[in-house]
C-alpha positions, 0 to 999 in steps of 0.5 A, a space after each residue: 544396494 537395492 535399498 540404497 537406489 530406491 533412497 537415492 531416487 526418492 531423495 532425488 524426486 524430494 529435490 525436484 519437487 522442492 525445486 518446483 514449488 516458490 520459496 523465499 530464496 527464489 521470491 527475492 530473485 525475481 525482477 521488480 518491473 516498473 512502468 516509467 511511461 510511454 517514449 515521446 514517439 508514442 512508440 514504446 513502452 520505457 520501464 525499469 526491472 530492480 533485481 535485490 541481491 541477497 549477497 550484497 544486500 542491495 538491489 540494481 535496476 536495469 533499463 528497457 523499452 519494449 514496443 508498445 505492439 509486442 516484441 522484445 526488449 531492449 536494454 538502455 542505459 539511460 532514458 532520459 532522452 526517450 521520455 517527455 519530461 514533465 518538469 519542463 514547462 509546456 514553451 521550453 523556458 523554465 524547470 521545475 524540481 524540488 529540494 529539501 530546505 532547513 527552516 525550523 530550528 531543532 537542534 541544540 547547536 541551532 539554538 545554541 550555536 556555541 555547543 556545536 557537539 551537543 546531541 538534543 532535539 527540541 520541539 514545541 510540538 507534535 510531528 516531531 517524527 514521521 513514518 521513519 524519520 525525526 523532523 530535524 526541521 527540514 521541508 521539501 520545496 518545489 522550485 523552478 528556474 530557467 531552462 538554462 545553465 547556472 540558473 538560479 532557483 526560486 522557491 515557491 514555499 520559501 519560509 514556509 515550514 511545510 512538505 511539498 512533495 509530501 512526507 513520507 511517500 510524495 514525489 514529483 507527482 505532487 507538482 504540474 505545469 500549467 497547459 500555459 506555462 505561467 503557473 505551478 501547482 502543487 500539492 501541500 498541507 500548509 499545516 505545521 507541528 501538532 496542527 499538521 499531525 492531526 489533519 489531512 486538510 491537504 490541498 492543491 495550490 497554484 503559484 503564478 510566475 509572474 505575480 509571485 502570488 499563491 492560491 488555493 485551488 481546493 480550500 473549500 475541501 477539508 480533505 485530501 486533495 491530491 494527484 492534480 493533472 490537467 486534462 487535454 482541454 485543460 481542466 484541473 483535475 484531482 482526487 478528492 476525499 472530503 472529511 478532515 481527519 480520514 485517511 480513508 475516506 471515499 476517494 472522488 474524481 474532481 474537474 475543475 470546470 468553468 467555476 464548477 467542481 464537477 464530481 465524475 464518481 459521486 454517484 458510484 459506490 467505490 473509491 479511486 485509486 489514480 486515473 488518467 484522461 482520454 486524449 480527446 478528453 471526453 473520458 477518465 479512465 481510472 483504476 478502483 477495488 472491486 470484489 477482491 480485484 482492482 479493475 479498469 474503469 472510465 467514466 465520461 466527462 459531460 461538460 455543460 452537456 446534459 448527458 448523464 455521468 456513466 462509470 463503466 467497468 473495463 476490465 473483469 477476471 482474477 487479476 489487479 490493473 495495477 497501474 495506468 500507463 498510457 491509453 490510446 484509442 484503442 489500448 490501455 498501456 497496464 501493468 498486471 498483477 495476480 497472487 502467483 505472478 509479480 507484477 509485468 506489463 501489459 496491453 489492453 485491446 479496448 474495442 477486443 477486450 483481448 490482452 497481450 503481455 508486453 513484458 515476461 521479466 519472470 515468465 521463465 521462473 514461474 514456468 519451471 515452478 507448481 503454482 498454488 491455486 486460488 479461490 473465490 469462496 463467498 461466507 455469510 457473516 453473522 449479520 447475514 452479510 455476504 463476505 468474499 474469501 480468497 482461498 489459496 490452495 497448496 501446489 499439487 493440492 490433493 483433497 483427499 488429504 489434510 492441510 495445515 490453514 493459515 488465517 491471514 489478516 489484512 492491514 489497513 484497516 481500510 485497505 483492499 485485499 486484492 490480486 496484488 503480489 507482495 514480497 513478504 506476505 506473499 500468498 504464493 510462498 505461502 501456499 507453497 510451504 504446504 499451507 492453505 491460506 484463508 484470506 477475506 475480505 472482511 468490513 474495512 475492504 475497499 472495492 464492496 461499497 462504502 459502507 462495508 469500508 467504512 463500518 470497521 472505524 470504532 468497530 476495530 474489535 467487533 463485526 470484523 472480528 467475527 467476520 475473521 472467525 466466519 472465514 475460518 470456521 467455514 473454510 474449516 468445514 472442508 475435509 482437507 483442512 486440519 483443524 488441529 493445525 490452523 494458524 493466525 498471522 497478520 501484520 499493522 491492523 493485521 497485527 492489532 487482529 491476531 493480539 485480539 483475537 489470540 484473547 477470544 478464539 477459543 482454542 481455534 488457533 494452534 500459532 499466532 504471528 503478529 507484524 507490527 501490530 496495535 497491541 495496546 490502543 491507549 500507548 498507540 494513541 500516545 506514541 504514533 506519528 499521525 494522530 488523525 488516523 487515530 483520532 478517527 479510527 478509534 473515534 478520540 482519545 483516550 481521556 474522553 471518558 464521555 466518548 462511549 466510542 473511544 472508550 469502548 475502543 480503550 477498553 473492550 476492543 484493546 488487546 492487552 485486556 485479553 492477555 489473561 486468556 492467551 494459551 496459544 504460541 505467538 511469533 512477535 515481530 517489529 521494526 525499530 524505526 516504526 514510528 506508525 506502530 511504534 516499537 513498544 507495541 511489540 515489546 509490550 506483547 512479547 514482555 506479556 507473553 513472555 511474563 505468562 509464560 507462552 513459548 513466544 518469540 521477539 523478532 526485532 529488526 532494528 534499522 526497518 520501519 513498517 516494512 522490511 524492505 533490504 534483502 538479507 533482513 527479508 531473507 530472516 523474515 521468511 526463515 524465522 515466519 516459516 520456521 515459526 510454523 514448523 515448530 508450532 504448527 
């Protein structure tokens, strides 16, 4: 009787401590908070919480204001009278809005009206597909009408076989009022079928109401131009990378002022990510990577001054500013991420530089949880760089004991690892299952200068590779790491890294798991949508054969040339509407592991793109990633 107490009470204490760690059932419970923006009486912060179902395989969103002070909140069921809506014009008069548009022909009933059952799509070019969609010849226009009952729109790109807002991921940020009401501007790339799939030359038009005529506010600029707002003088002003073709280009912050393109953060060494103007226009507070974080910075405006252009960071700690809602003369409206906690809203004191958490959706489920612990390690490369390492403890962490470790490779390429909070590869779950995760912050970083970004385009299989392998062997070092145990995971340019590296790591790696990743760079080149991030990145086309660059990309640096050396277990996993990666990439790696005889496994989801975004599909996800590692690792 004794004996079965004593095996009661400890499977009762092996509950509670599964109860009090973060698992994937719990992660997919937790609300989605999202800014809307601040209520016309500047009173109230307006946001939204999404909350997924797993049973009904969907999520439902809810409505709330929440004092802008601190308070609580109130549910609301519709915020369109709280908010100013931007897509009226400043006098009143007119709407602004957008609408999908046919103008192409692709369908074989276009072309031939009379075999309206036929099922054919026909193309005289690229950009035939994108992201997750087929190009079925319909565009996004802007419109405007009068702010009046059965009043007729009047399309501002009509003819034009061209996405405004943009494809895949534009809304109606893409387009603005003019302070005065008599012009439009919006954000477009007026190129089409195999011209559009190879450029990013994305500017900012304005289209005058009264003349009907379009200009190009941007058209000196290559690049992309994008997120156009007028300050409170009303300046244009936008985002700006200059070089055609590269999608991660440093991102500047442009005034167009009195003739002049004044650049606020050419003389700073990082990249914007979104701002926002002060209300008496003297400063931009933006957001931008820093050292492993995303942080809250403003630089002055100095108009024909000859005061110097000062960019000043705002906010420091272990923690993501993820979003700028509102500032006033004293607090930046934020919302606020780390590696344990999703995202919620804060204030920012600017004059105090104290914090209030506004918003506590998820407070009350991280409060009944053990939450890992993350650290700053900082590792010396083999080029005798200093690189950052995120390193995310096990709750309850013990160091006198020994981890299984994960190294985890960040997408991109160019992307910052930050405090950010994902709902698939979350570093929290992660940690929670028992795992300690290596994550650095390896060449193709934002937020450590331009030239640590930019050396990984041509490089996909040199510096960074041993950047992976510094991370890893030097976390290694520690006691409480189980070097018979360590794991490889990563997913899109993640993905590409564990199929490369599973070729070279000689022996460190006892499991792999690859997400959507690059397998072989030559079909890459072949089948993805947006040409010019490969044009770019793996410095040509495969043909070149005098591009030393494209062909060392092709050749020394293309993961199927290293399958002969693969020994080691690897989870592959694909979505069948990744047009970015396209499904072969996956099914090629599988059928070659498979071929040589490597326990391996295919995980294919067939209605999801780059990401897995609908609940139950996420749900198998993390089931069949945790139950990969339980059985490899």
């Amino acid at each position: 009787m004794k004996k079965i107490l004593i095996l009661i009470l400890f499977t009762m204490s092996l509950n509670v401590v599964a109860q009090n760690t973060m698992s994937p059932e719990l992660l997919w419970k937790l609300g989605r908070v999202t800014a809307l923006g601040i209520s016309k009486d500047g009173k109230n912060v307006i946001y939204s919480v999404s909350t997924p179902s797993i049973e009904e395989n969907k999520s439902s969103s809810k409505f709330y204001t929440i004092p802008v002070i601190g308070g609580n909140a109130t549910e609301v069921k519709d915020t369109k009278d709280l908010l100013i809506d931007k897509n009226i014009s400043p006098d009143g008069k007119y709407i602004v809005y957008n609408e999908e548009v046919k103008i192409d022909k692709v369908h074989g009933k276009d072309y031939y009206p009379e075999l309206e059952k036929s099922n054919v799509q026909i193309y005289n070019g690229l950009d035939y597909r994108h992201w997750d969609t087929w190009n079925e010849g319909k565009f996004n226009h802007v419109f405007y009408k009068e702010n009046k009952e059965k009043s007729v729109g009047i399309d501002l790109l009509k003819g034009e076989n061209f996405d405004s807002p943009q494809k895949p991921f534009g809304g109606d940020e893409d387009y603005i009022w003019s302070p005065d009401s008599k012009s439009i501007l919006y954000v477009c790339k007026k190129e089409a079928g195999t011209k559009y799939a190879i450029s990013t030359n994305t500017n900012i038009y304005e289209y005058n109401l009264e003349t009907e005529k379009t200009i190009n506010r941007t058209e000196a600029n290559l690049g992309y131009d994008t997120n156009p707002v007028f300050s409170p003088q009303g300046n244009l002003t936008y985002l700006q990378m200059k070089r055609d073709g590269y999608e991660a280009d440093k991102n500047d912050i442009i005034v167009d002022f009195k003739g002049m393109k004044m650049n606020l953060t050419a003389n700073w060494d990082n990249s914007v990510s979104s701002f926002s103007w002060s209300k008496d226009g003297k400063k931009v507070y933006f957001l931008a990577a820093i050292d492993g974080t995303q942080q809250l910075f403003e630089v002055n405006f100095p108009g024909l001054t000859k005061i110097a252009i000062t960019v000043t960071q705002l906010t420091f700690g272990d923690f993501d500013v993820h979003d700028i809602v509102d500032i006033t003369a004293d607090n930046a409206i934020v919302t606020r991420t780390d590696m344990n906690h999703a995202l919620e809203i804060y204030s920012y004191n600017l004059k105090k530089k104290t914090w209030l958490q506004l918003t506590k959706v998820n407070n009350d489920a991280y409060a009944k949880l053990s939450l890992p612990k993350y650290e700053r390690r900082y590792v010396t490369t083999t080029d005798s760089k200093k690189m950052l390492v995120w390193v995310i403890l096990p709750p309850n962490f013990d160091a006198t004991k020994k981890y299984p470790t994960l190294l985890y490779c960040q997408g991109g390429p160019q992307s910052p690892l930050t405090q950010s909070y994902s709902f698939r590869w979350n570093f929290s779950l992660m940690a929670s299952q028992g795992y300690i995760v290596v994550a650095p912050n390896r060449r193709g970083m934002y937020g450590h200068g331009q030239a640590w970004n930019e050396q990984i385009s041509g490089d996909w299989g040199g510096q960074v590779m041993q950047d992976y392998l510094s991370a890893i062997d030097d976390v290694s070092k520690e006691k409480y790491v189980d070097k018979t145990r360590l794991g490889c995971v990563g997913a899109s340019y993640g993905g590409y890294s564990v199929f490369y590296l599973a070729g070279i790591h000689n022996n460190r790696f006892k499991s792999f798991i690859a997400h959507d990743g690059v397998f072989n760079t030559q079909s890459m080149f072949g089948t993805t949508e947006e040409v010019f991030f490969n044009n770019w990145d793996f410095g040509g086309a495969y043909w070149e054969k005098d591009n030393r660059i494209a062909q060392q990309t092709y050749t020394k640096f293309n993961p199927i040339n290293y399958v002969e050396k693969w020994n080691t277990p690897i989870l592959i996993i694909q979505g069948g509407n990744d047009f970015r990666v396209p499904i072969g990439q996956g099914q090629e790696a599988f059928q070659a592991a498979q071929l040589r005889g490597i326990n391996s496994r295919f995980l294919y989801f067939p209605e999801e793109n780059h990401w897995v975004l609908k609940p139950q599909n996420a749900q198998v996800w993390q089931k069949e990633f945790y139950k990969w590692l339980k059985e490899t690792l």
